[in-house]
Each structure stands twice: as structure tokens, then as C-alpha cells.
C-alpha positions in Angstrom: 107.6 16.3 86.6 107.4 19.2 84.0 107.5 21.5 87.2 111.1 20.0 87.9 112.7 20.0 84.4 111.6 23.8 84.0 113.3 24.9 87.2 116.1 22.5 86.3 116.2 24.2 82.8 116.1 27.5 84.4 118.8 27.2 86.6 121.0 25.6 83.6 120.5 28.6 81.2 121.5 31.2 84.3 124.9 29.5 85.0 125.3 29.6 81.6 124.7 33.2 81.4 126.8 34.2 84.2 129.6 31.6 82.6 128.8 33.6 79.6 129.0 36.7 81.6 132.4 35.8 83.3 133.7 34.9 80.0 133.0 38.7 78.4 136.0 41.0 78.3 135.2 44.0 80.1 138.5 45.5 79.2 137.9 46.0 75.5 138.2 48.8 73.2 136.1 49.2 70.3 137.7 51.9 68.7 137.2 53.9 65.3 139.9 55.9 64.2 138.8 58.7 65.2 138.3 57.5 68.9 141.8 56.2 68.7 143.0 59.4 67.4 142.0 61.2 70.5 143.0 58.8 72.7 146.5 59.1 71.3 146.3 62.9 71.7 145.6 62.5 75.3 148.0 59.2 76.1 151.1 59.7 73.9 154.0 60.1 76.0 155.8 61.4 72.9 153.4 64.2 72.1 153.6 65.1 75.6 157.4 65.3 75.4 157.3 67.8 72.5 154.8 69.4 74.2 156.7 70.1 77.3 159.3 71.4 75.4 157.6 73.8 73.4 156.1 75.5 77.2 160.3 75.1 78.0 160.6 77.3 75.3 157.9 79.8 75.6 159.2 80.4 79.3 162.5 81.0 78.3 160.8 83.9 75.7 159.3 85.5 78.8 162.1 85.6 80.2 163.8 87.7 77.7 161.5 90.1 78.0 163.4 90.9 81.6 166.4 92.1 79.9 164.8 95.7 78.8 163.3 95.9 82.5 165.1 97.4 85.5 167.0 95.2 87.3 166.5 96.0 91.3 168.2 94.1 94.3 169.9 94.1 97.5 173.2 93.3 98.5 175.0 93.0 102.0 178.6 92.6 103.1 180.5 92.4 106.0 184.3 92.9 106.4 186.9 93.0 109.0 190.0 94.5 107.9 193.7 93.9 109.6 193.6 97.2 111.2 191.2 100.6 111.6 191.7 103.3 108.7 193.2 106.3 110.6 194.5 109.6 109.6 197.5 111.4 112.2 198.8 115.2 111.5 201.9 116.9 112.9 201.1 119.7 114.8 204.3 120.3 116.3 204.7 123.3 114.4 202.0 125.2 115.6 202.0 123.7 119.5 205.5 124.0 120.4 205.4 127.8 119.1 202.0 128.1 121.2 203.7 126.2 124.4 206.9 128.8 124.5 204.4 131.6 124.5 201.9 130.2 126.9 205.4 129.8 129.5 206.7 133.5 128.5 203.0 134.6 129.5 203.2 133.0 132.8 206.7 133.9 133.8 204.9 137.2 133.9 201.7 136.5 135.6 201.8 135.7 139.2 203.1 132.2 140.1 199.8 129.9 139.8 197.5 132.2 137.5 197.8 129.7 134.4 197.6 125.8 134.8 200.3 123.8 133.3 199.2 123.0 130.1 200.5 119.9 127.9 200.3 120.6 124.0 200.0 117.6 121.9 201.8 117.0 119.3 200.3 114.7 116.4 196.6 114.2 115.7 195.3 111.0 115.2 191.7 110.4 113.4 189.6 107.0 112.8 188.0 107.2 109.3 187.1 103.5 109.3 187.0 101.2 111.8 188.5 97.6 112.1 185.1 96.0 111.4 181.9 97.1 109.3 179.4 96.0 107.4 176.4 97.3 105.2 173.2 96.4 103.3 172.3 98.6 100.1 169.6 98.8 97.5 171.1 98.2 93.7 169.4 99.8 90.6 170.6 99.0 86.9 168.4 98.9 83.5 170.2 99.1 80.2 169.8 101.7 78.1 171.9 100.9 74.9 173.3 97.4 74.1 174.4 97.5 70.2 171.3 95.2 69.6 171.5 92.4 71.9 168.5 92.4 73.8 166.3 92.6 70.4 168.7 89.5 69.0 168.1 87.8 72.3 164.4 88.3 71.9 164.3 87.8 68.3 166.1 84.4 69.0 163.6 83.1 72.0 160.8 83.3 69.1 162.9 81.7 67.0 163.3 78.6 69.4 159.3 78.7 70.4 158.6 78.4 66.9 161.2 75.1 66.4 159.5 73.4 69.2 156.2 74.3 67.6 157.2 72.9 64.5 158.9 69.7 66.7 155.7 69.2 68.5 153.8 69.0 64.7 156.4 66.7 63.3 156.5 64.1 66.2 152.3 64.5 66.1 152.6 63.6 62.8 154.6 60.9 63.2 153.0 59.5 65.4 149.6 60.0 63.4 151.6 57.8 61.0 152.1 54.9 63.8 148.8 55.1 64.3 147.4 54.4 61.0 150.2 51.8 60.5 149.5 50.2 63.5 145.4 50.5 63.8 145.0 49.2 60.3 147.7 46.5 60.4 145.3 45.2 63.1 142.6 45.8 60.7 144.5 43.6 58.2 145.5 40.8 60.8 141.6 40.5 61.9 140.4 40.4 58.4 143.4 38.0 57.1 142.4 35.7 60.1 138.8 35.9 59.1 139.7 34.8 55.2 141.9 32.0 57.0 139.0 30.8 59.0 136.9 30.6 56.2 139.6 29.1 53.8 140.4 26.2 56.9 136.4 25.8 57.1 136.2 25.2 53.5 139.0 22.5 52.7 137.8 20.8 56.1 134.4 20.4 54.1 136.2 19.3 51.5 137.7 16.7 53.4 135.1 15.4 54.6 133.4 15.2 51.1 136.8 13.9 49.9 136.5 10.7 52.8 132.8 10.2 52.0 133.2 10.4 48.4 136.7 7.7 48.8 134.4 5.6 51.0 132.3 4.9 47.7 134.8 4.5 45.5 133.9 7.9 43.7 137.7 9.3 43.7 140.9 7.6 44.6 142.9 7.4 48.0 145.4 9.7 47.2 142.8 12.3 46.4 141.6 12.1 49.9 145.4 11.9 51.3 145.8 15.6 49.0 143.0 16.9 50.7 144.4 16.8 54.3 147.7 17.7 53.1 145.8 20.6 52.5 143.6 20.7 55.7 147.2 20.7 57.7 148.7 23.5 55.5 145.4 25.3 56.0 145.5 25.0 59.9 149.3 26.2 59.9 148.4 29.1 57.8 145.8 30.0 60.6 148.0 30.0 63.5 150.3 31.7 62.2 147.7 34.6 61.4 146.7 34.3 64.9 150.5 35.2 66.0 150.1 37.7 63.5 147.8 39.3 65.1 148.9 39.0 68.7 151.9 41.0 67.8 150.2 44.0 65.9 147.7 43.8 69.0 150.6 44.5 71.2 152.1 47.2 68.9 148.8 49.2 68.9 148.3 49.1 72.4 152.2 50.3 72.9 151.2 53.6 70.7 147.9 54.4 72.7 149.7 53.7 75.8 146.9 51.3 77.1 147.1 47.4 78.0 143.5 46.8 77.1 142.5 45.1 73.9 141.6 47.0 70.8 139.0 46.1 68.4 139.3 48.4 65.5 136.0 49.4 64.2 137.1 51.5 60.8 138.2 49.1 57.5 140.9 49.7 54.8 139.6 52.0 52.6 140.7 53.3 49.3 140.1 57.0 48.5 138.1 58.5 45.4 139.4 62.0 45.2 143.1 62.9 45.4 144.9 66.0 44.5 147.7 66.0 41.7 151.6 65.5 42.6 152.2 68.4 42.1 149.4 69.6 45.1 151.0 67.4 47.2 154.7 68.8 46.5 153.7 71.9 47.2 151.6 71.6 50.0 155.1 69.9 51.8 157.8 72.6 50.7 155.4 75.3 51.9 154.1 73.5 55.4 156.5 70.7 56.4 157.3 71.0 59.8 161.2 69.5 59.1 162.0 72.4 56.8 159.8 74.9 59.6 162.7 73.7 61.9 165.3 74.3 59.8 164.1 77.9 59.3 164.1 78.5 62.7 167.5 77.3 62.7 168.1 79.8 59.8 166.8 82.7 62.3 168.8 81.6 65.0 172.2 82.0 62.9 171.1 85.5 62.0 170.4 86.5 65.2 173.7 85.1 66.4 176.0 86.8 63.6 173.7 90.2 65.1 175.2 89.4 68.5 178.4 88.8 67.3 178.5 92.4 65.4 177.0 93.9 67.9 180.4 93.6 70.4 182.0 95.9 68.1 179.9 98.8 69.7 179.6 99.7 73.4 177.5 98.8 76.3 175.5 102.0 78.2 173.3 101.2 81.3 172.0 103.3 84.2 172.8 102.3 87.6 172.2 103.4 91.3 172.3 102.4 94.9 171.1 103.2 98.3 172.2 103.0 101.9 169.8 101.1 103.6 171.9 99.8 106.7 175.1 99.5 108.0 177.4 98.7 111.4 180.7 101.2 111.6 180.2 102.1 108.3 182.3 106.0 108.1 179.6 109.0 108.3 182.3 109.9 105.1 180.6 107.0 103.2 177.8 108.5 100.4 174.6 107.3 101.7 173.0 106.6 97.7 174.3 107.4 94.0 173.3 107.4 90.8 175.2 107.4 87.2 175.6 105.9 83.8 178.1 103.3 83.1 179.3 103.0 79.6 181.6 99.7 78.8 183.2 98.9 74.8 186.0 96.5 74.3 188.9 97.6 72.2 190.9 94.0 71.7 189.8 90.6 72.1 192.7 88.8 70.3 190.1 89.0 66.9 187.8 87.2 68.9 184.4 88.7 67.5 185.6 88.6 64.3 186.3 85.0 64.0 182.8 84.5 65.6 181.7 86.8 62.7 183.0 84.8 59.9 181.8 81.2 61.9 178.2 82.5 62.2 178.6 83.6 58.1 179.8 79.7 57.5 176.8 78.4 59.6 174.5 80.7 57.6 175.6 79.3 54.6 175.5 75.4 55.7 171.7 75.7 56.9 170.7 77.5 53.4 172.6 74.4 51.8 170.7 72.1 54.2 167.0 73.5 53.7 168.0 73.0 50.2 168.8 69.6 50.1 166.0 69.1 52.4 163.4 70.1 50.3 164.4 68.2 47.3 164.9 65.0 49.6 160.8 65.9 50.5 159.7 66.2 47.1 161.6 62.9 46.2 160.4 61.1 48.9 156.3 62.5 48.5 156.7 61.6 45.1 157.8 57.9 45.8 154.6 57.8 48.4 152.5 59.1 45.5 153.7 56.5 43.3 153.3 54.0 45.9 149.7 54.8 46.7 149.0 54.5 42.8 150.7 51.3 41.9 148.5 50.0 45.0 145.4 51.6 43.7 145.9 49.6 40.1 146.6 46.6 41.9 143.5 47.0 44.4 141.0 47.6 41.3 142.4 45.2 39.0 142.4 42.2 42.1 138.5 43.1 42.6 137.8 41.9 39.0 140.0 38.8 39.9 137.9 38.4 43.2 134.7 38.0 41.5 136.1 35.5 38.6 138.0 33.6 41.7 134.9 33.2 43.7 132.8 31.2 40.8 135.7 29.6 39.6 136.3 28.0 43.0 132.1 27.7 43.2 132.3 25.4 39.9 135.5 23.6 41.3 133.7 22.3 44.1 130.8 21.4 41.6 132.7 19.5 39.4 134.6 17.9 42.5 131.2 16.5 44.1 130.0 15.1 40.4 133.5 13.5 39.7 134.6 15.8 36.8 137.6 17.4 39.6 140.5 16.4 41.4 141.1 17.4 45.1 143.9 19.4 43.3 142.0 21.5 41.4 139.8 22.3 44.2 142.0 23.2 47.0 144.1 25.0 44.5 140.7 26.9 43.5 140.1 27.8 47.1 143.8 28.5 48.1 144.3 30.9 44.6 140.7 32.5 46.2 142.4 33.3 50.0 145.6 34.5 48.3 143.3 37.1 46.3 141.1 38.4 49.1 144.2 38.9 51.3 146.3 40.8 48.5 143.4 42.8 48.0 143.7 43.5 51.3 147.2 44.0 51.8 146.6 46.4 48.6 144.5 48.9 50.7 146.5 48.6 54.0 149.7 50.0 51.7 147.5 52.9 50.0 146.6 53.6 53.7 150.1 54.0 55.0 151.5 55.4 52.0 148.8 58.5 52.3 149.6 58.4 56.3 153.3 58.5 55.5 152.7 61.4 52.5 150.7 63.4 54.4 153.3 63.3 57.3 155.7 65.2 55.3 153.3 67.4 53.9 152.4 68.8 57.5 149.0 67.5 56.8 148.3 64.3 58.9 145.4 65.9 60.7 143.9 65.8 57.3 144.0 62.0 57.1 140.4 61.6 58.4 139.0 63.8 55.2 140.4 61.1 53.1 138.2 58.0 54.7 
């Protein structure tokens, strides 16, 4: 009989282990920051975006470097005209002369000596016929361009260096989303977790309450307060649970992956941090929106260089070669070579205009990079302030934590000896939840804030030091 309930035994605990096994998510993520740091790297589609800009870009540079290089090719053409290119001549002048002597001569000579001879009278000559065609070899390279190429060149850096600054800002943006998103989870998790305990708690309580009205000890409406409690308790739970369904899906939207996340890294609040002034600095000299607005900057100066540079001429070298042709003349040159010089005396005031718009546009982006870095310094300093007002309010709400705790310890005390109401109790352990989760909620803010900061400093890649 003990034979039977051991293999029975047996068999239940391995269906429950494959239940068990069945019931695992094998499409979990337990991520630290870190991991999900490189996993962005590798899955953001907007990283990838900026990124295939900046190689756009760097192409494009390349191919200004063509514009100092020879320029060789071949080009064909074939043409049928309405009629052959001929040249005729009058020679009447010099035949009919010749003819009257040639018949003086032979009313000499013995009839039948000289043939009769028939002198023409025009000359006709083909210097092109109806139809030809021909395939030649072409050969240009500049050799003076009043500075165009070099602005050209000058401007293709210009542009790599904008969508290198582009690719850091949307990086650090999304370095930002990141640390927004993966500790919002975080927070969600942990605020569930308090709610758990919280709705574990006042269910004790209510069953203490029902024992305790079942002897008399406290009075019905004490117990009726507790479940009021119970329910608000249970509400306050789902709702966290929505809570975190929805910054579940917004993490997984930023990675780029449906699989669940389980973030492994808490809120944290950082020990050492710089000045405001460090900070300040740091983004006016490395912040990748005022990098793009100095490329910008040496875009305009290369155009107003262009736009001068019309004022003076164009010199190039230039050549071809015969390489086939059908009726082309034997006049035809079979190759040439030469220097071509081009300069444009009046454009209606054209380039000048253009002159005194590129001057304008100058002037606008030194007003904008301007403006732009005071708006940076503003705004770092409101993220400063914002990660200090939350490092007060973290530090002072761990002193509260500690005195919440026993008070709600000696609430339940009191409760269980008849020396305190339901009221006091519920509002012990409800005044404990709402301190736990601001604490909380006070590290999640000095997290984003210092995500956010260091975004416009250029520094995001730093954020990792900071843990």
C-alpha cells in the first residue's frame, strides 16, 4: 500500500512540475540597465535613422572630393541633315579659254589627231555628307573656380558634422526614454509591491476586526470601517496593476521588443554631483543642439563664399578624341585640346542680392545659437533644481519612513488590546504606503531629472557613472 501512494505521489509532483514548467515565461527579460542600454543601441529604429543619415552624409563628402579630379567620358551622336554639305566653283573662265585653244590647235592638226574633248564648267565637292555620326573621348578638370570647390568641400564637412551631432542628440534622447521608461517600470513594480503588502495588511486587520466584533471587543461599525478600507485597498491595487501594464508596454515600444521586461536595477539617489555651474558649462561647450547650429553657422559661410565667388571667372582644361565615326569629313580634327575660361558680367544683381541674404542668414543663426544657449542654461538649471528639491524630499521622507513604520507597529498594538479604533489603524497603515511610495516617486524624479540634464549637456552616456 505504501508502494502505491509513493508512485501515486510521484506522478502528482511531476505533473505539477511540468504544470509548473508550462506556466514559466520563457519569453522574459531580466534586464539591468546596462543590458537594456545595449539592447537599445542595437534595436532603436531611431538611432538607426540618425545613423543612416550621418553615412548619407559622409558619401555625399566623398563625393566632393570628385570635383578637383578630371572628369573623363564618352559621347556619341548621330545626325542626318536635310541635304549633303557641298562646295561648287566656276571654272568657266579658265575652260572656255582652254576649249577655243584646244579647237584652234586642231583646225591645224590633221582631221582626227585630237579627240573631242568636253570642258566642264563648274566644280562641285562633298565636304559632308547627308548622314554621319561619331563617338569621341571628352576630357575636362578645372583648374580655377574663384573658390567653389573648397566651399563645396568645406560645406560637405559641415553637414557630416550636423548629422554627427543629430545622431548624439536623438541617442541622447533616447537615453532619456530609456531611463524614464526602465525606471517608471521600476516604480510601478515596487508601488505594486507596497500595495500588495498595504491590501495584505488591512485584510489582517479585518479579519482581527470580525474576530474581535464577534466578542464584543469593538463595535460594528469598527468592523464595517475596516472593509471600507479592505475595498479602497483592493482598488488601489488594480489600478497599480494597470499602471504597470502600460509602462510595461512603453518600455517594450523603446527597446523595440514584445517580450516582457523585468528590470533588475532600483531608483537610486546619487552621492557625488558636480556644481551648477559644472553642469552649465559642460552643456554650452558639448551640447549636440548648439553643435548643430554651428554647423549651420559653417554652412552660411560657406554659402556667402560661393556667392562671392561668381564675381570672378571659371578656368578649366578640356580635350577630346576621335574614337569613331560613320561619314564623318577627313576635314574634321581627329582630337583637341585647350583652356576654356567662362566669367559673367550681368546677372540682373543676382549674386549680390544672394550676397546680402547669406549676410542676413549669418546674422539670424548667431542670434539663434544665442538664444539657444541661454534657453540650455535655463533649462539645466531648472533640472538641477529639480533633482535637489527631490533629493530634500527623498532624505527627509526616510526619517518619516522609520517613525511611520512603528507608529503603524503600535497602532495595531493598541488596536488588538482595545486602546485603537479601526480608524486609527488603517489610517496608520494607509499614511505608511503613501510614504514608501513618495519616497519612491522621489528617486524616480531625481532619476529622470539627471537623465533629462545630462541630455542637454551631451553627457547621457555618463548616466551609468552616476548609479
Amino acid at each position: 500500500m505504501n508502494k502505491y501512494l509513493i508512485m501515486m505521489l510521484l506522478a502528482l509532483w511531476g505533473v505539477n512540475v511540468i504544470a509548473q514548467t508550462e506556466d514559466t515565461p520563457t519569453d522574459t527579460l531580466y534586464f539591468g540597465f546596462n543590458e537594456s542600454l545595449q539592447y537599445l543601441f542595437s534595436n532603436s529604429k531611431s538611432i538607426q535613422v540618425a545613423n543612416f543619415q550621418k553615412e548619407v552624409t559622409e558619401h555625399e563628402k566623398k563625393a566632393t572630393n570628385a570635383h578637383r579630379m578630371p572628369h573623363i567620358g564618352v559621347t556619341g551622336a548621330y545626325t542626318i541633315m536635310d541635304d549633303d554639305i557641298e562646295m561648287h566653283a566656276d571654272l568657266s573662265e579658265i575652260t572656255e579659254p582652254l576649249g577655243q585653244l584646244l579647237q584652234g590647235v586642231g583646225a591645224i592638226l590633221p582631221p582626227g589627231t585630237l579627240p573631242a574633248i568636253s570642258m566642264p564648267t563648274d566644280l562641285g565637292l562633298t565636304l559632308q555628307e547627308q548622314q554621319m555620326g561619331v563617338i569621341m573621348g571628352t576630357f575636362s578638370m578645372p583648374l580655377y573656380t574663384g573658390g567653389k570647390i573648397n566651399a563645396a568641400h568645406h560645406a560637405a564637412e559641415a553637414k557630416v558634422f550636423e548629422a554627427s551631432e543629430n545622431l548624439r542628440e536623438v541617442t541622447n534622447q533616447q537615453i532619456t526614454e530609456l531611463v524614464t521608461r526602465y525606471f517608471g517600470l521600476q516604480l510601478t513594480n515596487k508601488v505594486l509591491q507596497i500595495r500588495n503588502d498595504a491590501l495584505k495588511n488591512i485584510e489582517n486587520h479585518l479579519s482581527n476586526a470580525k474576530k474581535l466584533e464577534e466578542q464584543g471587543q469593538i463595535a460594528h461599525v469598527e468592523r464595517l470601517h475596516a472593509e471600507v478600507a479592505y475595498a479602497n485597498a483592493s482598488r488601489e491595487y488594480r489600478s497599480s496593476e494597470k499602471d504597470m501594464e502600460i509602462t510595461q508596454k512603453a518600455l517594450q515600444n523603446t527597446l523595440g521588443t514584445n517580450q516582457v521586461i523585468v528590470p533588475m536595477d532600483e531608483l537610486f539617489i546619487p552621492k557625488d554631483i558636480q556644481s551648477l555651474d559644472y553642469y552649465q558649462s559642460l552643456a554650452i561647450q558639448n551640447s549636440p543642439l548648439l553643435g548643430q547650429i554651428d554647423a549651420k553657422k559653417t554652412l552660411v559661410n560657406q554659402k556667402l563664399k560661393v556667392e562671392r565667388s561668381k564675381y570672378l571667372p571659371d578656368v578649366a582644361l578640356m580635350g577630346g578624341a576621335n574614337l569613331y565615326d560613320y561619314q564623318l569629313t577627313e576635314m574634321a580634327p581627329q582630337w583637341f585640346v585647350g583652356v576654356g575660361i567662362s566669367i559673367n558680367i550681368f546677372d540682373g544683381f543676382e549674386r549680390e542680392n544672394k550676397i546680402r541674404a547669406a549676410k542676413t542668414q549669418a546674422l539670424q543663426v548667431d542670434n539663434f545659437y544665442g538664444k539657444a544657449s541661454d534657453d540650455i542654461k535655463m533649462v539645466v538649471q531648472k533640472l538641477y533644481q529639480t533633482m535637489e528639491k527631490a533629493f530634500d524630499e527623498y532624505e527627509s521622507l526616510a526619517t518619516t519612513e522609520a517613525f511611520a513604520a512603528e507608529y503603524l507597529d503600535a497602532r495595531e498594538k493598541a488596536f488588538t488590546n482595545g486602546l485603537a479604533t479601526s480608524t486609527d489603524v488603517v489610517d496608520a497603515q494607509l499614511n505608511m504606503e503613501k510614504v514608501k511610495i513618495a519616497k519612491l516617486q522621489a528617486a524616480y524624479a531625481y532619476d529622470v531629472a539627471l537623465a533629462s540634464m545630462l541630455q542637454y549637456c551631451g553627457a547621457s552616456n555618463t548616466f551609468e557613472q552616476y548609479r
